[in-house]
C-alpha positions in Angstrom: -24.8 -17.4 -1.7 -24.3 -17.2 2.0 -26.1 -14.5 3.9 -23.1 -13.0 5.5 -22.0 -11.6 2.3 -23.6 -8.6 0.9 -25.8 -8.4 -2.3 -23.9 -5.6 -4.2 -26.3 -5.7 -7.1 -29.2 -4.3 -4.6 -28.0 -0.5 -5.3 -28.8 0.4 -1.9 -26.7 -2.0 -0.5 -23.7 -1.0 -2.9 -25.0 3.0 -2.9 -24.6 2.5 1.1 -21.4 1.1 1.1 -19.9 3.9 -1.9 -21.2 6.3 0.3 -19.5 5.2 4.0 -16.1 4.7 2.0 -16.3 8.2 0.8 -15.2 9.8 4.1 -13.2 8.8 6.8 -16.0 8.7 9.2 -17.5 5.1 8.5 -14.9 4.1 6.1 -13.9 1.2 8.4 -17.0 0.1 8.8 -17.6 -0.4 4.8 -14.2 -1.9 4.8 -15.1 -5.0 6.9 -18.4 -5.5 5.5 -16.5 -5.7 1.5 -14.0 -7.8 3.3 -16.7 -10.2 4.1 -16.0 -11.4 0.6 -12.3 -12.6 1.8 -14.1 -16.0 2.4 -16.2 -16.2 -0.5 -16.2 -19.1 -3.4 -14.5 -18.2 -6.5 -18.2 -18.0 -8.1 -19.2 -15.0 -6.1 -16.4 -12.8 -6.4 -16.8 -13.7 -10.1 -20.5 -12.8 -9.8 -19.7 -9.7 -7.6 -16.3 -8.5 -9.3 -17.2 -5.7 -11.0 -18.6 -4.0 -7.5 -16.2 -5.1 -5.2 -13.6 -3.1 -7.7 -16.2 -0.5 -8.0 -15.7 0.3 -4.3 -12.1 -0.5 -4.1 -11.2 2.1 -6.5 -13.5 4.2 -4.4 -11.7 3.0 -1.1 -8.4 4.4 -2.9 -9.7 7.9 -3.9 -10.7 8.5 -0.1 -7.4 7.1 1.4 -5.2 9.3 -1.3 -6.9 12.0 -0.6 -6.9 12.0 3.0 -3.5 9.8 3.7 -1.4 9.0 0.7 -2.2 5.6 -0.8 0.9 4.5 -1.0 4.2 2.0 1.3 6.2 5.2 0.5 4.8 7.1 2.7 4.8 6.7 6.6 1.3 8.2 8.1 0.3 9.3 11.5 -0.4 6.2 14.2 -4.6 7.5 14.1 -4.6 7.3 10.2 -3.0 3.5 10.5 -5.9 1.8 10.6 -7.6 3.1 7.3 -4.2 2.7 5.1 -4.2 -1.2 6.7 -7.8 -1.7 5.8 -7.0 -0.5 2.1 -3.9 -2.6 1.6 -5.6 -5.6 3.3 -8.0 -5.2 0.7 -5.6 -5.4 -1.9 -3.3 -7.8 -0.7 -7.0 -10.4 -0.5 -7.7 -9.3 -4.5 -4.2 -10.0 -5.4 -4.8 -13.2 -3.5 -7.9 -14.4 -5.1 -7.2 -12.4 -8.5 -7.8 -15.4 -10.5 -11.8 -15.5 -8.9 -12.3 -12.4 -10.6 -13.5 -11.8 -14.3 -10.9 -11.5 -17.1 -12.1 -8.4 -18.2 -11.5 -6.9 -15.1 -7.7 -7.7 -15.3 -6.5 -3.6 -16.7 -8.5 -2.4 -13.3 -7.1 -5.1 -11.4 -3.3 -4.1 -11.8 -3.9 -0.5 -12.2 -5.1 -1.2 -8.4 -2.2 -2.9 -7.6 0.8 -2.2 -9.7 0.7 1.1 -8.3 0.6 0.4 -4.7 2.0 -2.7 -3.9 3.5 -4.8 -6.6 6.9 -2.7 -6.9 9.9 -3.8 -4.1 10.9 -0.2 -3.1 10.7 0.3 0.2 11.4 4.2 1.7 12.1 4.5 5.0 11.6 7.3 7.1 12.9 7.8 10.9 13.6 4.0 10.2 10.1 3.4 10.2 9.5 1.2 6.7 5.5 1.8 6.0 5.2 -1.8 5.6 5.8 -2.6 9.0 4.0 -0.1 10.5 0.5 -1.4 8.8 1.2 -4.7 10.4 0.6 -6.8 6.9 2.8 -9.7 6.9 2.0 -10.2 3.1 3.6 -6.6 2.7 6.7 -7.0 4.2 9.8 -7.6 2.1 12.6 -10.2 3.1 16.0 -8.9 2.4 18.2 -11.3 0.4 21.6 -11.7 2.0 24.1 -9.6 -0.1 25.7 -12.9 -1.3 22.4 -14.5 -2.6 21.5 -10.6 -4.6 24.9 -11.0 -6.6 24.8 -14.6 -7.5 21.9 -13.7 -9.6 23.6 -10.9 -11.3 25.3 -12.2 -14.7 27.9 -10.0 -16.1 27.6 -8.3 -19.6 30.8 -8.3 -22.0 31.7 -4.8 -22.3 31.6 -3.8 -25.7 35.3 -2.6 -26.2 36.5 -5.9 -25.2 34.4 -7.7 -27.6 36.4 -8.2 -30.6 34.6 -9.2 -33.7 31.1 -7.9 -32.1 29.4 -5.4 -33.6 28.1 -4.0 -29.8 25.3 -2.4 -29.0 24.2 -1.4 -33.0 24.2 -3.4 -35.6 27.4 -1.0 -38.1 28.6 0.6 -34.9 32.2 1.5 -35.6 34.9 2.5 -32.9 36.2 6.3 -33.4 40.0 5.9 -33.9 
């Protein structure tokens, strides 16, 4: 394994790096030596899966409690940099999900279901959060209006369809 990535299983290398991401003080720091992995072969994120997880979910605790780890939420220009670091970080394990171990799959979306794989976008003072963290991957591309409601069907409303039985099997219409 290359030298430049870090040997999680030596637990004073992984108790070092728990420990910076617990406060915003060296929380930076930690995040650019995890996302030394971003270039790693499949085989070592599947060897070190379980830890980089580990300190993601660690990475999230601190930027919730501090921030708000979540695109709904604007946050102050001096706060930008650690909400970037934590969605770069998921936006690279969504990336290379597959690398990962199978098992780790449940911890894996509960990571990212929650925080970036939903489409609502909240925008305060016109600022969308996704913008202002500067992560291209984030960002959502409007559809034109036209191309949204050509992929709408329309449903046959149930009082019009004669000989249907609607939406229950013995529904009957109240006469």
């Amino acid at each position: 394994m290359p030298n430049n990535v870090p040997n999680l299983y030596r637990w004073g290398v992984f108790r070092r790096l728990a420990t910076r991401l617990e406060s915003l003080d060296h929380y930076l720091d930690a995040m650019t030596e995890i996302m030394k992995f971003s270039d790693a072969e499949d085989r070592q994120i599947r060897h070190y899966g379980h830890k980089i997880i580990s300190l993601t979910e660690i990475a999230y605790a601190t930027v919730n409690c501090s921030i708000g780890a979540t695109l709904l939420v604007i946050c102050s220009e001096e706060n930008v940099p650690y909400k970037a670091a934590y969605f770069k970080m998921l936006v690279w394990i969504r990336r290379r999900r597959s690398a990962f171990p199978t098992y780790m799959n449940t911890r894996i979306s509960a990571l990212l279901d929650y925080a970036i794989e939903h489409n609502m976008v909240l925008r305060t003072k016109g600022i969308d959060p996704r913008v202002q963290l500067g992560i291209k991957e984030l960002i959502i591309v409007r559809q034109p209006r036209a191309a949204r409601q050509s992929t709408i069907e329309a449903a046959t409303p149930v009082s019009s369809a004669r000989g249907s039985y609607g939406l229950f099997k013995n529904s009957q219409r109240a006469t």
